[in-house]
C-alpha positions in Angstrom: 114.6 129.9 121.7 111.5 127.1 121.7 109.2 127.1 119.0 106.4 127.8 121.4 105.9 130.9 124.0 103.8 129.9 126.9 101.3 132.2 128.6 98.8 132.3 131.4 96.1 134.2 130.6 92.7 136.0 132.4 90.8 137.7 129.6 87.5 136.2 128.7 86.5 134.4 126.1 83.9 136.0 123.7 82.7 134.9 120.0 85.9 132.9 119.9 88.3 135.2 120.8 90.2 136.7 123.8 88.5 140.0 124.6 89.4 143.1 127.4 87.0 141.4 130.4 88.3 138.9 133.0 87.9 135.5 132.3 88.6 132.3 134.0 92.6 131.0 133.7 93.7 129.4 131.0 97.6 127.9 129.7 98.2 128.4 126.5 100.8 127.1 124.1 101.6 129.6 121.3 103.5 128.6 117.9 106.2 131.1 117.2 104.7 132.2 113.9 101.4 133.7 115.5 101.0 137.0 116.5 98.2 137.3 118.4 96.9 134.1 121.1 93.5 132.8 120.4 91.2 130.0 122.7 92.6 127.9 120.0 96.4 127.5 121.7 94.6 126.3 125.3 96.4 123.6 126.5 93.0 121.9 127.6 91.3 118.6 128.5 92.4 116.4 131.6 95.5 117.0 133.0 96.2 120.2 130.2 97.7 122.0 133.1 99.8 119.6 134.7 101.5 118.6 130.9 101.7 122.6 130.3 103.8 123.0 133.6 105.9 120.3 132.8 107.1 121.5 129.9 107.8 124.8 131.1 109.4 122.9 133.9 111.4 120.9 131.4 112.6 123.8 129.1 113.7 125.6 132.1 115.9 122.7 134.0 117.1 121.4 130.7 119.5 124.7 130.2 120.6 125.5 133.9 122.8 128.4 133.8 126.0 128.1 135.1 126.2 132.0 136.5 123.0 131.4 138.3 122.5 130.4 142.0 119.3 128.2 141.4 120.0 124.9 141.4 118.5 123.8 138.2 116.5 125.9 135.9 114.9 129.7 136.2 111.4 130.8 134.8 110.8 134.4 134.6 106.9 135.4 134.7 106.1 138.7 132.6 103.3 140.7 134.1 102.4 144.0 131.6 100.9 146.9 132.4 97.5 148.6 131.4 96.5 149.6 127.6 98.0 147.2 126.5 96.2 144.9 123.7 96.6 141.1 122.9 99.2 141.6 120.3 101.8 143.7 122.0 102.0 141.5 125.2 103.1 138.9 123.5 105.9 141.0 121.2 106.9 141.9 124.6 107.1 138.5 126.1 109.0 137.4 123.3 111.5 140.6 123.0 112.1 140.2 126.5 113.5 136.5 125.8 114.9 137.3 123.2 117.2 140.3 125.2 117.9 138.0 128.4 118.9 134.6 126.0 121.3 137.3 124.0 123.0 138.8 127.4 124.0 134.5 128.4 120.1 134.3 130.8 119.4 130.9 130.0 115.7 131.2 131.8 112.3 130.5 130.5 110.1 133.7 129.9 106.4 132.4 130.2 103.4 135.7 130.3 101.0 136.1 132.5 97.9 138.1 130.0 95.4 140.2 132.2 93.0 141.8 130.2 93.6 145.4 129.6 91.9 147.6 127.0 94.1 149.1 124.3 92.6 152.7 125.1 93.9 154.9 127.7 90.3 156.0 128.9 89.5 152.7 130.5 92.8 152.9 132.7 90.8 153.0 135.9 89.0 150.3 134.9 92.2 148.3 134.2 93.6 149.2 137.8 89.7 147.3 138.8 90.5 144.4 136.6 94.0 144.4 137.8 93.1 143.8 141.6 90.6 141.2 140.8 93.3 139.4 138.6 95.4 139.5 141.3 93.1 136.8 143.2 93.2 134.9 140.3 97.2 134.5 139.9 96.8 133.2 143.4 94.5 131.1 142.9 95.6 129.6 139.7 99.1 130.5 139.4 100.7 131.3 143.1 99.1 127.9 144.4 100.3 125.6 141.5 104.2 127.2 142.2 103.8 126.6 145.8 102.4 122.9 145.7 105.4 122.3 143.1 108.1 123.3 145.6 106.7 120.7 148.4 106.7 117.9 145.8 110.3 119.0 145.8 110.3 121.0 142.4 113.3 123.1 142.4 112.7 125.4 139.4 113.1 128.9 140.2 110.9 131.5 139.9 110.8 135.3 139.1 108.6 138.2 138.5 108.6 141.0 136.1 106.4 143.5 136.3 105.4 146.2 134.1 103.2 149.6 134.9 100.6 148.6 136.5 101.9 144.8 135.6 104.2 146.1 139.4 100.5 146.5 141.4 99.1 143.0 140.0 102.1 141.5 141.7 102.0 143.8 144.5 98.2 143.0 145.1 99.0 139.3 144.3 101.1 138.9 147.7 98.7 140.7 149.3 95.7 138.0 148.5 98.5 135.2 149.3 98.6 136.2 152.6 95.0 136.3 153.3 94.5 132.4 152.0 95.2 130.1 155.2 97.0 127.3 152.9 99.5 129.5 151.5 99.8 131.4 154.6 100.9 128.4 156.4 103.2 126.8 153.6 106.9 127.5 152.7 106.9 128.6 149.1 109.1 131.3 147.5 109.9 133.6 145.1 113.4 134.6 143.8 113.8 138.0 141.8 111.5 140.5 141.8 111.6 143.1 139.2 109.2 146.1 138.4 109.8 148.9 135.2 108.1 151.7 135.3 106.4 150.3 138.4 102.9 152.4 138.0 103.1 151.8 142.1 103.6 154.5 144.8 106.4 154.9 145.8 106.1 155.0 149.6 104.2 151.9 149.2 108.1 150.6 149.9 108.2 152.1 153.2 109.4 149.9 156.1 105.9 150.7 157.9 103.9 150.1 154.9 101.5 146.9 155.1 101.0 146.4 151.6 104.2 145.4 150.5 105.1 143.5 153.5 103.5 140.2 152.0 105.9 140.8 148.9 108.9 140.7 151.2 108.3 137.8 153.5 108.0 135.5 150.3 111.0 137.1 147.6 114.7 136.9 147.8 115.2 141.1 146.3 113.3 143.3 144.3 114.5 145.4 141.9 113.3 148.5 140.8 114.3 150.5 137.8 113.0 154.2 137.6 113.1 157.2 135.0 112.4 160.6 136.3 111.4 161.2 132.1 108.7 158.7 132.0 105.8 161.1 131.0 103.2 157.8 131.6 103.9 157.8 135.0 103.7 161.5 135.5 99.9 161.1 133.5 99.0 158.6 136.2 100.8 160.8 139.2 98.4 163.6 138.0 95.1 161.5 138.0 95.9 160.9 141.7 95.8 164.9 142.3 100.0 164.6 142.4 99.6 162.7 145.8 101.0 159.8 144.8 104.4 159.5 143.4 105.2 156.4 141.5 107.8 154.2 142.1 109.1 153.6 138.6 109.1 157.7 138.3 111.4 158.6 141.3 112.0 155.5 142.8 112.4 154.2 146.1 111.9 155.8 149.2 114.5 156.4 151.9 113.4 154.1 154.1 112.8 151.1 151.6 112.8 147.9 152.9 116.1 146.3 153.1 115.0 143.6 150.5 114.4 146.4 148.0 117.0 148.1 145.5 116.6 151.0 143.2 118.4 151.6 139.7 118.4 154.6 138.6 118.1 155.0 134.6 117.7 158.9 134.1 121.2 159.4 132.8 121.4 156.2 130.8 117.8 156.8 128.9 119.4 159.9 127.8 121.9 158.4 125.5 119.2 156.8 123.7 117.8 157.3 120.6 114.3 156.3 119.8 114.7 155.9 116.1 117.7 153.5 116.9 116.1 151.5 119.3 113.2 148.6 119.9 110.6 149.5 121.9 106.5 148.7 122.0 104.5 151.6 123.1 105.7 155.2 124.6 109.7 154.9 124.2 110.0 156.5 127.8 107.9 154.2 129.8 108.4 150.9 127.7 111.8 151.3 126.7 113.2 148.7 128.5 112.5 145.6 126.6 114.1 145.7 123.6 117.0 147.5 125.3 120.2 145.3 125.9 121.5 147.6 128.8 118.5 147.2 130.1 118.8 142.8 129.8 122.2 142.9 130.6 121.4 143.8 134.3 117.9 142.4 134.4 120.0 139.0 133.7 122.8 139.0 136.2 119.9 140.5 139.0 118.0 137.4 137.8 121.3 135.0 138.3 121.6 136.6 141.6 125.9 135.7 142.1 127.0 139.2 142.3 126.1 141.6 144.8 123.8 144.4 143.8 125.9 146.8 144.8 128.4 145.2 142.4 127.1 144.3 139.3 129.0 145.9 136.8 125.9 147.4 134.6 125.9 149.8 137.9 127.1 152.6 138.9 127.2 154.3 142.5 126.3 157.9 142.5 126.7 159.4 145.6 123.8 157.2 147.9 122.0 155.9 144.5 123.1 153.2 141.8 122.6 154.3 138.1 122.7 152.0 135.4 125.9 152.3 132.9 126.8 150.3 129.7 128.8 147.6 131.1 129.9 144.3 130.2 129.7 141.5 132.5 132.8 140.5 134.2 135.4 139.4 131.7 136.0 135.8 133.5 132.5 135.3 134.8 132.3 131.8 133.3 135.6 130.1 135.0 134.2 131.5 139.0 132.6 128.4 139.1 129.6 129.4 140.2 127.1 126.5 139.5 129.7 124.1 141.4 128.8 126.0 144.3 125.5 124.6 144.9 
């Protein structure tokens, strides 16, 4: 682990402090021992933004996995959800990391912080914030990771996205497509990954337009769903039941072939709140803190084995459930990093 956690925020900046408003971008560089970010930990002044990138750059590539497919390092970009507050994004960042560096993931887990008020009456207000954030991580984040990979920067990059973190992304493609410079360059994204994806469902659809930007530019998403998250069935019922969420009852039918679903219904059962880590309502945010949960999330983010055949799954009749598995017992001596 580094002694630092990196971020990218959007909240503005008000009597010194990070509030729950949109704000320009800004890259900061967090000591371990705080808990909650402050203007204090910008990395600012000229060329702050280019020396934060580097690093990153530099933590990732300097520990290249040998069970992954990218060619030198892997940076994994945590997008949360709505109500949540300063504090516990970043104990999430950080649990995160800490999961994926336990299950053998030797990535770099960076935030992206979009402000979202710690009160669940201001959720529609969030979703507003969320889609003009969206422009933002294009602006500031999408175009910096695509102007890297033509100056040949081979780092490579992933998504996580959680609640309404999943429509940020989704809505972050989406504004990608609409910007002539990106529309005409050649960057990518590896693994996509969404929990408790406060999305709808049939937004997956091989006819649906919204997504389609998503999967002209990423190499798989994955989506893990619990029929028991109760969050998701708060947000169903503010869209009249309509709407079905992705992260609820997962994919459609006729997902797109880039897309996978993971079923976690049966697993979630075995679990035990008072025995487990968790930041917010155990059944929508209990996957991070959850080393099932990391296990898979790090060989999907590896990307060697087949994701019909990563051992943390199970197929159940036409669906794949997620089981307590341990990787594959040789994993190490396949060689995989020779490959490249």
């Amino acid at each position: 682990m580094t002694v630092f956690d990196y971020q990218i925020t959007a909240r503005r900046i008000q009597q010194n402090a990070f509030d729950a408003e949109p704000g320009p971008i800004r890259y900061l560089k967090i000591p371990a021992n705080v808990t909650i970010p402050t203007p204090s930990h910008q990395v600012a002044g000229k060329g702050g933004v280019r020396r934060w990138l580097k690093e990153v750059q530099d933590l990732a590539d300097g520990d290249c996995n040998p069970n992954s497919i990218s060619p030198t390092g892997d940076v994994l970009i945590f997008i949360h959800g709505y109500n949540n507050d300063l504090e516990i994004v970043l104990k999430r960042q950080r649990q995160l990391a800490r999961d994926l560096n336990a299950e053998g993931w030797r990535g770099v887990v960076i935030g992206f912080d979009w402000p979202s008020d710690n009160n669940t009456l201001n959720y529609l207000e969030d979703r507003w914030d969320a889609a003009e954030v969206a422009i933002s991580l294009v602006s500031k984040g999408v175009k910096l990771l695509a102007r890297g990979q033509q100056d040949g920067c081979e780092t490579n990059i992933h998504l996580i996205g959680h609640s309404t973190g999943a429509y940020v992304i989704m809505e972050a493609f989406a504004q990608a497509e609409k910007d002539g410079e990106l529309f005409k360059s050649s960057w990518r994204v590896g693994q996509v990954a969404f929990v408790g994806a406060d999305v709808s469902s049939a937004g997956f659809s091989r006819d649906d337009d919204w997504s389609t930007p998503m999967f002209r530019r990423i190499m798989r998403l994955t989506n893990y769903s619990n029929p028991f998250d109760s969050v998701l069935a708060v947000s169903n019922a503010k869209r009249l039941g309509i709407s079905p969420r992705a992260g609820r009852i997962g994919l459609p039918e006729d997902a797109k072939d880039k897309a996978v679903n993971v079923g976690c219904g049966a697993y979630f059962q075995t679990l035990d709140p008072a025995q487990s880590t968790y930041f917010g309502t155990f059944n929508h945010s209990w996957h991070i803190g959850d080393r099932v949960f990391a296990r898979d999330l790090a060989m999907t983010l590896e990307g060697a084995i087949d994701r019909h055949a990563i051992p943390t799954r199970k197929i159940d009749g036409r669906t794949l459930e997620l089981v307590d598995k341990p990787r594959p017992r040789h994993l190490d001596q396949w060689e995989i990093s020779d490959l490249q």
